[in-house]
N, C-alpha and C positions, 0 to 999 in steps of 0.2 A: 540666573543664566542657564539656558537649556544645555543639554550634553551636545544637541549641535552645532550651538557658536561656538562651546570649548572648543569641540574639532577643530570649526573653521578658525578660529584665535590663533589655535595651537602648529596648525596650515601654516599660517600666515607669517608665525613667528620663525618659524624656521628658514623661513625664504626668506626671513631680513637678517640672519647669520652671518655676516661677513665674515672673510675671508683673512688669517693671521700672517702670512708670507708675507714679505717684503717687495718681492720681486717681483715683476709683472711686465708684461708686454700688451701695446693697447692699440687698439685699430679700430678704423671711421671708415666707411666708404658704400656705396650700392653694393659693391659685391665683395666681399671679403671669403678667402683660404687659405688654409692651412695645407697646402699641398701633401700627394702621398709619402716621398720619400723626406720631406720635413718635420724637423725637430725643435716643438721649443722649450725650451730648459728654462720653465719658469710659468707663472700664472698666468694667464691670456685674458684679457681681457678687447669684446667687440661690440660694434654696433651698426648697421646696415642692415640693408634691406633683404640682400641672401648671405648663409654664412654656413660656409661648405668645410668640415673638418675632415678630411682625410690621410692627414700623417698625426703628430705622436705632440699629446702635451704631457710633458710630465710633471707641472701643477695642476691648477685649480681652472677652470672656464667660467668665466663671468660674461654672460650675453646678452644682449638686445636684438630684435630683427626683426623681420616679417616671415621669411623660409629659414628655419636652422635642423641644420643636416649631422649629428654626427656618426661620421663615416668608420674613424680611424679612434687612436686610443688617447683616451682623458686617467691620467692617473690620481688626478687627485676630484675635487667634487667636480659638480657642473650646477650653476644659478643662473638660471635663463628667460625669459619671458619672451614669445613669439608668438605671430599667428601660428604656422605649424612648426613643431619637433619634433622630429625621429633622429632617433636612440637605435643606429643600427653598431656599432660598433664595440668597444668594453669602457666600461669606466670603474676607475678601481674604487674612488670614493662614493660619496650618497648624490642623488641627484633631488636639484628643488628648483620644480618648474611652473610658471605661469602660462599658459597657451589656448587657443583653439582646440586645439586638436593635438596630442599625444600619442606618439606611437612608439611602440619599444618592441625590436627584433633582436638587442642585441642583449649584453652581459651588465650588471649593476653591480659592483662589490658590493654598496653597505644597504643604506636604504633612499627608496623615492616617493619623495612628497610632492604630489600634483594636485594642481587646481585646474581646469579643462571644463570642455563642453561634451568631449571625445575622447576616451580612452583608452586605446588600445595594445595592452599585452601579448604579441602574439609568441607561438607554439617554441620558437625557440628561445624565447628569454628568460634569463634568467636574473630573480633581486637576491642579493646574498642577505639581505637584511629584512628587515618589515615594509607596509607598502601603506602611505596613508595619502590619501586623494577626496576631492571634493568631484563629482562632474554630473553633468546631466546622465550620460549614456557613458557605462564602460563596460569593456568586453575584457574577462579577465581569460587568458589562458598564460602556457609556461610555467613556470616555477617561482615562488616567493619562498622564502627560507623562513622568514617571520611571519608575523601575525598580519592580517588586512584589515583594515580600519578605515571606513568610510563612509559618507555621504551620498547620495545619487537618486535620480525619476527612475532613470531603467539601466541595470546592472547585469548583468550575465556570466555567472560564473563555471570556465570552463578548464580552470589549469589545477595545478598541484596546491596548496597552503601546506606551509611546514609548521603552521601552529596553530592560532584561532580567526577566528571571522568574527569581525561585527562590525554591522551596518547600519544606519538611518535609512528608510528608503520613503522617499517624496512621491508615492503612488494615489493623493488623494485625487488627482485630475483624470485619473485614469481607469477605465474598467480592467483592465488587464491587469495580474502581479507585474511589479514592479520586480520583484527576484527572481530570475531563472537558476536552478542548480544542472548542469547538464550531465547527460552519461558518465563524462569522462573527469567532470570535479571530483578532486579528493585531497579532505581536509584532516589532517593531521587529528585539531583539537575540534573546537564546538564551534558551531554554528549560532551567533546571535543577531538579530534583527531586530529592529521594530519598524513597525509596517504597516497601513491599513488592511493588508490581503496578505493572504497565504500566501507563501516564494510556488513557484511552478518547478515539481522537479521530475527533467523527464530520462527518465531510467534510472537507476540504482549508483547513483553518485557515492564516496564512501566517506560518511562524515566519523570521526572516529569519537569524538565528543556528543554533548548533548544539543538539539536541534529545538529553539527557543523563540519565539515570535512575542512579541513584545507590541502593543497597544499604542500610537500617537495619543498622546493627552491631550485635552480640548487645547487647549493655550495656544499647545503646538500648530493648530491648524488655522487660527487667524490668519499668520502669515508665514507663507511657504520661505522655508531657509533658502531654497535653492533658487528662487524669484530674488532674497537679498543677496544670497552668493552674487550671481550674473551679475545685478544692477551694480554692486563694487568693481566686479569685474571688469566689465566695459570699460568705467572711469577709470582704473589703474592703466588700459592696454591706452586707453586714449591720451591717456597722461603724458604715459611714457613714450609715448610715437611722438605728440607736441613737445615735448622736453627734448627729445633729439635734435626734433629742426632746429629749436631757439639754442643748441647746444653747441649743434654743428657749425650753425650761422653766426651766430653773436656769442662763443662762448666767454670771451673778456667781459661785453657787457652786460654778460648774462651774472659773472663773477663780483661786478663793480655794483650791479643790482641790490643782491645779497647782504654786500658788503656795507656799503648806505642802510639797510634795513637792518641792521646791527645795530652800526653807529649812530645812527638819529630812529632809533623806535617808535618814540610819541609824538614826533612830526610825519612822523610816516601814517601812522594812525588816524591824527587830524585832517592830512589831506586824504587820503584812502576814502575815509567818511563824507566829507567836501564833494570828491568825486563822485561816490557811487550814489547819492541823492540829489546831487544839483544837475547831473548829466539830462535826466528823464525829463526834469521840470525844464532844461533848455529846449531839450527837443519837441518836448507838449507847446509851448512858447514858438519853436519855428515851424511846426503845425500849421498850427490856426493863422500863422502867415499868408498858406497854403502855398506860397511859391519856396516856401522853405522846407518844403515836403521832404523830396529828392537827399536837403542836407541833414535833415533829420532821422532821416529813415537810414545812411549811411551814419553818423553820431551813433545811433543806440545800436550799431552793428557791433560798432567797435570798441564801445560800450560793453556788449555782451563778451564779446573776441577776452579786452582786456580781464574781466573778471577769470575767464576761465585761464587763461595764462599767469594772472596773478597766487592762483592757487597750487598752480608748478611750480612756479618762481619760489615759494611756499614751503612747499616739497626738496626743491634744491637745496634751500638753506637748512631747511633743518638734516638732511642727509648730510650736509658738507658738518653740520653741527656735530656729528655722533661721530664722523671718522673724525671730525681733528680731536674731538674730545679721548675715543679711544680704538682708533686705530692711526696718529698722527703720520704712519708711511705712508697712507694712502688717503691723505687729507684735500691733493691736489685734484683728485678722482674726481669729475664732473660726473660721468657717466655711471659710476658707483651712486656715489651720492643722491642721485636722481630717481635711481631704481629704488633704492633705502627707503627717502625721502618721502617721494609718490606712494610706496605700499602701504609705509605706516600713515602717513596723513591720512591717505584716502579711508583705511579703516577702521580711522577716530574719527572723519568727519558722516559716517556712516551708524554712529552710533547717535541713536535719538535723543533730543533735547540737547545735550551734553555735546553731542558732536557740532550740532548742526550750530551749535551757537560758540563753538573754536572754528568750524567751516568762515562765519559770519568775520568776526575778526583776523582771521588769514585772507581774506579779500580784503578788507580796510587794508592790511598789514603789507600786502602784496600792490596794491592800487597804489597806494602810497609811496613804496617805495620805488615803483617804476615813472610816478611822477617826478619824484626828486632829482633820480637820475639823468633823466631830460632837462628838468628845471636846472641842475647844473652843466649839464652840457652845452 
């Protein structure tokens, strides 16, 4: 295993950390707030399409959404996944986020672990802790107290480090360095990279360690980390948006799904298999009908529709599996569960050979079990 899957493993694994409180507060809707002069005395947990924080959690923030804004004070962590976050506010504990786009204007107590396309640090922020990120393009300024540790095509380092640097930089598609050190960087300890190119450093940055450029090894360049990063990517943010609707919409029979795919496993299996081979052969058969075109070509729609929601359906259960096993308070948590669920599934089913044939059997697993449920309704 390369030192850049560690990272991204090691990414990955923290952002499935649940949460040990008891207490929680949960909210569904387009638009959800935490108004300014409001207080919630307890864990928050959201999910919607905008989610605007500007008064005071004093737990933990557990998010989903499209816009997430925090404005106002998070005391304890924040686990989030959205198209965009900013981080303009303080948060006492470590933040661990999945998104688009990443932005931090405001204050971090411990540490922030992002995975992103865009990253941006800017001038007034500060992480009390270490800072470990995956992303295509990050702009680092402000202050980190720890050490920076990352992945990225093009990075640009412009703020304080309060101890070491080291980096992957994914600069083979590019004529340009992928590392910029600017004027105003200045790095406590050492500076390490490995890099096709020399880092670009323009003026007298103050590295106070040694400055170490380190070689990609053949292996490395078959296939770019940061091509398999995104391609997980994508399928976790997609997941997790489809896992809302069927959440928000059908969450009983989203539950009673599950719960069938427990209780009867190996009929779930055998129809699962039933379905996802005899679908094509019907619809090849209302083909060559050729007036059965129209219902064929609709068949392998829904066809295709159900595999991809069978593999949420997937996702759910085993999330709902890990909190009732060991977080039983928050066993009821769909929306937990799901985000759990989708992260880890998705990158085991992204691991070669080995994944892709657990991928194989969580659509039996999943086909099946949503037949059943029908079959007995």
């Amino acid at each position: 295993m390369t030192k850049t899957s560690k990272l991204l493993i090691a990414i990955f694994a923290l952002l499935l950390l649940p949460l040990g409180a008891s207490a929680l507060t949960a909210k569904t809707g387009e638009n959800i707030a935490v108004n300014q002069n409001q207080i919630i005395d307890d864990n928050y947990y959201a999910a919607g399409s905008n989610l605007n924080i500007d008064g005071k959690i004093t737990g933990d923030l557990i998010c989903a959404g499209q816009s997430i804004n925090v404005n106002g004070e998070v005391g304890g962590d924040i686990i989030c996944a959205g198209q965009s976050i900013n981080i303009n506010g303080k948060v006492g504990g470590s933040v661990r986020v999945l998104t688009n786009a990443l932005s931090v204007n405001g204050s971090i107590g411990k540490n922030l672990t992002v995975a992103a396309a865009s990253i941006n640090t800017n001038d007034n922020s500060t992480i009390g802790g270490e800072m470990l990120m995956a992303a295509a393009a990050a702009n680092i300024k402000g202050k980190i107290s720890g050490d920076l540790t990352g992945v990225g095509s093009v990075i640009n380092l412009n703020g304080e480090i309060g101890k070491n640097v080291k980096l992957w930089i994914d600069d083979k598609k590019t004529n340009q360095p992928g590392l910029t050190i600017s004027n105003n960087a200045q790095v406590s300890g050492s500076l390490l990279y490995t890099a096709n190119k020399d880092a670009r450093f323009e003026g007298e940055g103050s590295i106070g360690g040694e400055v170490k450029r380190n070689e990609w090894k053949e292996n490395y360049q078959k296939e770019s980390p940061i091509d398999w990063l995104w391609g997980v990517i994508f399928s976790i943010f997609a997941s997790i948006i489809g896992g809302l609707v069927l959440i928000g919409l059908f969450r009983d029979q989203v539950r009673e799904i599950t719960d069938e795919m427990l209780e009867r496993f190996g009929p779930a299996l055998g129809w699962g298999l039933i379905i996802l081979f005899l679908t094509p052969l019907v619809a090849l058969v209302l083909m060559i009908t050729l007036i059965g075109i129209p219902l064929a070509l609709t068949l392998m729609a829904l066809w295709l529709i159900m595999i991809w929601i069978s593999k949420i359906i997937v996702g759910i259960l085993i999330g709902r599996v890990i909190l009732e096993k060991l977080f039983a308070n928050q066993k009821s948590n769909m929306m937990l569960a799901l985000i759990l669920g989708v992260i880890l599934t998705r990158f085991i089913f992204a691991i070669p050979v080995l994944g892709w044939l657990l991928c194989f059997f969580a659509i039996l697993w999943g086909l099946g079990g949503i037949f059943l449920f029908f079959k007995r309704s």
